[in-house]
C-alpha positions as CSV (number, residue, x, y, z in Angstrom):
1,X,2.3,-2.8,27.7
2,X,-0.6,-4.5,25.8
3,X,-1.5,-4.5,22.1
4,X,-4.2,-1.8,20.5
5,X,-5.7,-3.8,18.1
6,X,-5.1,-7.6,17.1
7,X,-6.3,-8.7,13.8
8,X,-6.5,-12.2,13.5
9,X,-8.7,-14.2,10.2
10,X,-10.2,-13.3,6.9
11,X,-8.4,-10.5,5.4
12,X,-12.1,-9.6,3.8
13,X,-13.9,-9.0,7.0
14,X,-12.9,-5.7,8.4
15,X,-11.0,-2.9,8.0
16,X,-8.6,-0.5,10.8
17,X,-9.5,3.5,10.3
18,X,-9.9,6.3,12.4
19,X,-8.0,5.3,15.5
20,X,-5.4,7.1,18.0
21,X,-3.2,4.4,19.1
22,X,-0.4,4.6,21.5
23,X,1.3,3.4,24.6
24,X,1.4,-0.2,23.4
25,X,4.2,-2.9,22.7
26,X,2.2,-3.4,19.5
27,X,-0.6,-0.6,17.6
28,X,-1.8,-3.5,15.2
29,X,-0.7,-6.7,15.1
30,X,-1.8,-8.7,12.0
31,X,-1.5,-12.4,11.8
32,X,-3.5,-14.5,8.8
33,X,-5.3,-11.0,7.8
34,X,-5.3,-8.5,5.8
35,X,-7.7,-5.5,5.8
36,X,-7.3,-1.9,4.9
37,X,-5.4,0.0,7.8
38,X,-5.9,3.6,6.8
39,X,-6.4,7.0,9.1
40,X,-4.6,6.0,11.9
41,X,-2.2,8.1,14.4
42,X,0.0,5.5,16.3
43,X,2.9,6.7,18.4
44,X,4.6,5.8,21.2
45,X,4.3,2.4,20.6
46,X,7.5,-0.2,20.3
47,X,5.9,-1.1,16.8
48,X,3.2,0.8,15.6
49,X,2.1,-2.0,13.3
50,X,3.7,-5.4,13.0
51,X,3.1,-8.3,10.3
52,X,2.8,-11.7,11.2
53,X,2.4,-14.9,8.7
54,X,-0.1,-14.2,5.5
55,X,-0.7,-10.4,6.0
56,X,-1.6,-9.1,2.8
57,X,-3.0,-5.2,4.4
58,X,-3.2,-1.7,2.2
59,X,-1.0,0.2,5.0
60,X,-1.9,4.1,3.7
61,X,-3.0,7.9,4.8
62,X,-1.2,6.9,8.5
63,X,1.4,9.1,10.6
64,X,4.2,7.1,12.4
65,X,6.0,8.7,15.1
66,X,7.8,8.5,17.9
67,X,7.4,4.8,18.2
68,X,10.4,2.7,18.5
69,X,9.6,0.9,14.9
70,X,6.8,2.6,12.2
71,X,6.1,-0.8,10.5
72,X,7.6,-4.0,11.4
73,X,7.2,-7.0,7.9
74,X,7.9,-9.8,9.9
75,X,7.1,-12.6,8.3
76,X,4.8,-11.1,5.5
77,X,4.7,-7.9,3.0
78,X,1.8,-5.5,2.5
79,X,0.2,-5.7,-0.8
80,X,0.9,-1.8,-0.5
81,X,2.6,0.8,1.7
82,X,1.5,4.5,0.6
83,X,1.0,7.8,1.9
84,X,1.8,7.7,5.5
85,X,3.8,10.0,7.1
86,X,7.0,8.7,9.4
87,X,8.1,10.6,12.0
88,X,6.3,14.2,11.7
89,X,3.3,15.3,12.8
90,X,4.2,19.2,11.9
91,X,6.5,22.0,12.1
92,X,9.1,22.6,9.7
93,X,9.1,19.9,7.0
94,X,12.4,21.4,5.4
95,X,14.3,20.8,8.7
96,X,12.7,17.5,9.5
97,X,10.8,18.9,12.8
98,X,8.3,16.3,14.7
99,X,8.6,13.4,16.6
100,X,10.4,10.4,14.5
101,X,10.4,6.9,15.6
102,X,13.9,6.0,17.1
103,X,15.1,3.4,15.4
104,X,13.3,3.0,11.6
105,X,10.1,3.7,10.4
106,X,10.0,0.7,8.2
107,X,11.4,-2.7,9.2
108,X,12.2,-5.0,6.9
109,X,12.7,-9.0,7.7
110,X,10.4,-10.8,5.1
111,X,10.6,-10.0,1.3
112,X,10.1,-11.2,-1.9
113,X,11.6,-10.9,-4.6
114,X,8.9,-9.3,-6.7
115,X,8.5,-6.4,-4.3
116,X,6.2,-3.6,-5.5
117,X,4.7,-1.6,-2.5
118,X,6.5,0.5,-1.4
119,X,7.6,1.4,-4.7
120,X,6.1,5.1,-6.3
121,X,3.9,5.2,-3.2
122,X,4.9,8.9,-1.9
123,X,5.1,8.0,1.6
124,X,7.1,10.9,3.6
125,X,9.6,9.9,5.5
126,X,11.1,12.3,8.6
127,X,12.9,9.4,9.8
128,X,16.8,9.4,9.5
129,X,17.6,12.5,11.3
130,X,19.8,12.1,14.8
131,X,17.5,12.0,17.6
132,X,19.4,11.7,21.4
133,X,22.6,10.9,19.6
134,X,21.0,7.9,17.9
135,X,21.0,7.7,14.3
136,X,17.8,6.2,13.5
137,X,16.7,5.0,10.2
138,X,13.8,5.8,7.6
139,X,14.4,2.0,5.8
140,X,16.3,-0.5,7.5
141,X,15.9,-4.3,5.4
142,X,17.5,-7.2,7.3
143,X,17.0,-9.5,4.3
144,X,19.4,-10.4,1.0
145,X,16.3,-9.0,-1.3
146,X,16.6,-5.5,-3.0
147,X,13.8,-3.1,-1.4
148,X,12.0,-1.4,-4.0
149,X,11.5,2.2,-2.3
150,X,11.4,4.6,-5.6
151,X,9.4,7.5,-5.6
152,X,9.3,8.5,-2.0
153,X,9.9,11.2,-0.2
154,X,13.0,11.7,2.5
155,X,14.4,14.8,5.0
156,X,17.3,13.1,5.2
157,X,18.0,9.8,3.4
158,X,19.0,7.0,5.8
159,X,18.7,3.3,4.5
160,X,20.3,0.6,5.7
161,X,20.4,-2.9,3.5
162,X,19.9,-3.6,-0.3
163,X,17.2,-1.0,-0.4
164,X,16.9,1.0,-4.3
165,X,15.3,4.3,-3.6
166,X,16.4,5.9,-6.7
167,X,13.8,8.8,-8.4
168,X,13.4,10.8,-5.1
169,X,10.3,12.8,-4.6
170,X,11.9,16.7,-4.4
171,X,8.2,17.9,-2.7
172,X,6.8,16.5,0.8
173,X,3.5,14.6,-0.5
174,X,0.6,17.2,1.1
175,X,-1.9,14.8,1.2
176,X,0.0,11.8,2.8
177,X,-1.2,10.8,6.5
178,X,-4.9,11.4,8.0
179,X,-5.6,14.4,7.5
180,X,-4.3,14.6,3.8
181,X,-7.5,13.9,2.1
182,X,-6.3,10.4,-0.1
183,X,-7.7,7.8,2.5
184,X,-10.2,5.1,0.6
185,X,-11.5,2.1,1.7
186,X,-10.3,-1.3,0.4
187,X,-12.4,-1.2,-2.3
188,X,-10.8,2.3,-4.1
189,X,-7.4,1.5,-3.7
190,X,-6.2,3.1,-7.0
191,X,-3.5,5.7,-7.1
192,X,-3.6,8.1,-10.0
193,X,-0.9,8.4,-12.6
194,X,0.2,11.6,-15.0
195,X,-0.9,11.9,-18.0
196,X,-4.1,12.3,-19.7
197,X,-5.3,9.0,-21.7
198,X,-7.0,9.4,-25.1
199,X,-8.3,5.8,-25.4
200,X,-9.8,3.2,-23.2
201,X,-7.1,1.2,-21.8
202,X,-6.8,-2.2,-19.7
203,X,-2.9,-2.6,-19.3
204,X,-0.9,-5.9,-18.1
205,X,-0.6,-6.0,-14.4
206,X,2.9,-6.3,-12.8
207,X,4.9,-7.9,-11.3
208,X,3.8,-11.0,-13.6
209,X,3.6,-14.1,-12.3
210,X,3.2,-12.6,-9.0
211,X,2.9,-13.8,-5.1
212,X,1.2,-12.0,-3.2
213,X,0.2,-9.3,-4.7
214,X,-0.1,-7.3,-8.1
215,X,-0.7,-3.6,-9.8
216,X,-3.9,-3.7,-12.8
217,X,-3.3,-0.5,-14.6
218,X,-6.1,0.9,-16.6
219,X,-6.9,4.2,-18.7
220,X,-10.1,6.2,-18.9
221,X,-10.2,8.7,-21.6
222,X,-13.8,10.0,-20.1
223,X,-15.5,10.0,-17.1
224,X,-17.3,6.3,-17.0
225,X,-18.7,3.9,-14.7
226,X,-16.2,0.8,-14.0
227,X,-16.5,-2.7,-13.1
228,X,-13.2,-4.6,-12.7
229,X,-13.0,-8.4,-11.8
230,X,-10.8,-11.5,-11.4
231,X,-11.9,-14.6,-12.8
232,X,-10.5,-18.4,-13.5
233,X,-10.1,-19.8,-16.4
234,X,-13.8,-21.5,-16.2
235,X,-15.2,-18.0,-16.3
236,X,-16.5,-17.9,-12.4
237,X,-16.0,-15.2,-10.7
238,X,-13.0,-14.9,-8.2
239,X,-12.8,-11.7,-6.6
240,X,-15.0,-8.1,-7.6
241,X,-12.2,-5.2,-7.3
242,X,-14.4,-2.5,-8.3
243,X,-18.5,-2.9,-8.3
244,X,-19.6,-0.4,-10.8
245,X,-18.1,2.5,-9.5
246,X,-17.4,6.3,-11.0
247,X,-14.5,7.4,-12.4
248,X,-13.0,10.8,-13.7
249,X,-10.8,10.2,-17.0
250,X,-7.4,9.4,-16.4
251,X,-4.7,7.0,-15.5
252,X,-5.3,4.4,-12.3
253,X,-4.2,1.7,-10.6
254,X,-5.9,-1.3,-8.3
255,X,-4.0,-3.7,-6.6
256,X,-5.4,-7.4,-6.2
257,X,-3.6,-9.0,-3.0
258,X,-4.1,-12.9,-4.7
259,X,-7.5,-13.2,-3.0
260,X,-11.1,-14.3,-3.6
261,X,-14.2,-12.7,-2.7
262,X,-14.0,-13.7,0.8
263,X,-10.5,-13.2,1.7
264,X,-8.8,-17.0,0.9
265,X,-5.9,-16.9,-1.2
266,X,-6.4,-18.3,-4.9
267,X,-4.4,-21.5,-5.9
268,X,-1.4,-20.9,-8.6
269,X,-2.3,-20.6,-12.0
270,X,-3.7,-18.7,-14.6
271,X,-6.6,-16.3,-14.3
272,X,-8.4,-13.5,-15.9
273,X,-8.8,-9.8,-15.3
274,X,-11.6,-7.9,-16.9
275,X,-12.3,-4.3,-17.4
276,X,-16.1,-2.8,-18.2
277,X,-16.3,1.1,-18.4
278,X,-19.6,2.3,-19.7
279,X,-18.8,5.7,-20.6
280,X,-21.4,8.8,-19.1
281,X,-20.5,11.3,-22.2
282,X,-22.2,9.2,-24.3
283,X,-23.2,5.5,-25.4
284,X,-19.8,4.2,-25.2
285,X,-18.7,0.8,-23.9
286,X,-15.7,-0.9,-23.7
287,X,-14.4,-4.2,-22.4
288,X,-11.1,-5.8,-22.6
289,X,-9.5,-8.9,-20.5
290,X,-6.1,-10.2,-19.9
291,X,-4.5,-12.8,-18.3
292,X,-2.0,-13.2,-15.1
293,X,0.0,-15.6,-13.4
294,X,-0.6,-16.6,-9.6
295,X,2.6,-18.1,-8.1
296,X,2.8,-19.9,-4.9
């Protein structure tokens, strides 16, 4: 059987949406890229999606089922795995109904130690349940490295390896997978925390030092327009996360994959992450920058 999709160079060039991918040995293979994969359906595949050297993707809004494997890291990590569905594509989520994938939906044989994405990402995972007398797996990590898999929601909880996936979601996350409404292009990649902020806040990114990738929180106590970039220590311009973009008040997150503005990864060392919101309920304007740790 062939592959869907191959993705092979810049992680900056392109990004994988909108596509019903099955039949294949592989959906999407990655190898040295890493763009936003978001809005796909991939079934019936071996792998629906498998990881080769330097992928760095935003794996989110996908469903996962009935392939042999969801997601495959193989010999590199997402900078984040989020809202996709594994194994269901309807029926009764109580019961677990749908079409899981028959031996894991996530695959683990490359980690690091400092790994973050799949970690409070609400993905929904049908996987686990027995399927033709084969007890398949929602997680299964083949490596010595704890799994970070908090916040996430299960049918049935099957993990196999050092995996933490303490602070289960009790609720199925509605807006996971395609059609849930959450899909954004590489560019908006912020997930929205609780709480209401009453100040404007830029917040120290984590894991720090980092390799690959890391979380910049930030707060919004008003509806503003934001500009977020990385920068060396010489004051150039590295990488633009958000151009001047719109926000509602609140609580968000961007992650930065270690990359410049055209998809290389930075050297180690020490740069800087700014934060401009130019408030729209009035003439406020704040800016505040911190520093963070790139580790190779």
């Amino acid at each position: 059987m062939p592959v869907g999709i191959v993705r092979v160079g810049n992680p900056g060039l392109a990004t994988i949406s909108g596509n019903d991918i099955f039949s294949c040995d592989d959906g999407i293979y990655m190898n040295y890229a890493g763009p936003d994969i978001y809005n796909n359906y991939i079934h019936d595949c071996d792998v629906a999606i498998r990881l080769g050297p330097a992928c760095v993707p935003d794996i989110h809004d996908n469903d996962f089922f009935a392939n042999n494997t969801g997601v495959y890291i193989e010999q590199s990590q997402p900078s984040r795995l989020r809202y996709n569905n594994f194994g269901w594509t309807g029926g009764s989520v109580t019961q677990g109904h749908g079409d899981p994938n028959l031996q894991e939906g996530v695959l683990v044989n490359y980690l690091t130690s400092d790994n973050v994405f799949l970690n409070n990402n609400r993905n929904n995972f049908y996987d686990g349940i027995v399927f033709d007398s084969q007890l398949n797996a929602g997680i299964r990590n083949l490596t010595s490295v704890t799994l970070m898999a908090k916040r996430n929601f299960w049918v049935q909880q099957t993990v196999t390896g050092p995996i933490n996936v303490n602070f289960l979601e009790a609720n199925h996350n509605n807006n996971a997978g395609p059609t849930g409404g959450m899909g954004k292009t590489l560019s908006e990649q912020e997930t929205i925390a609780t709480g209401q902020p009453t100040d404007f806040l830029l917040k120290q990114n984590y894991p720090n030092p980092f390799n690959p990738s890391t979380i910049i929180p930030f707060s919004l106590p008003k509806k503003a327009i934001v500009s977020i970039g990385i920068y060396d220590v010489t004051g150039s311009l590295v990488s633009e996360l958000v151009r001047w973009q719109t926000y509602e008040s609140g609580q968000f997150e961007l992650v930065w994959n270690g990359a410049d503005h055209i998809g290389r990864p930075v050297s180690s060392g020490i740069y800087l992450y700014r934060l401009h919101a130019q408030g729209l309920e009035g003439d406020e304007s704040f800016v505040q920058a911190r520093k963070l740790l790139v580790v190779r």
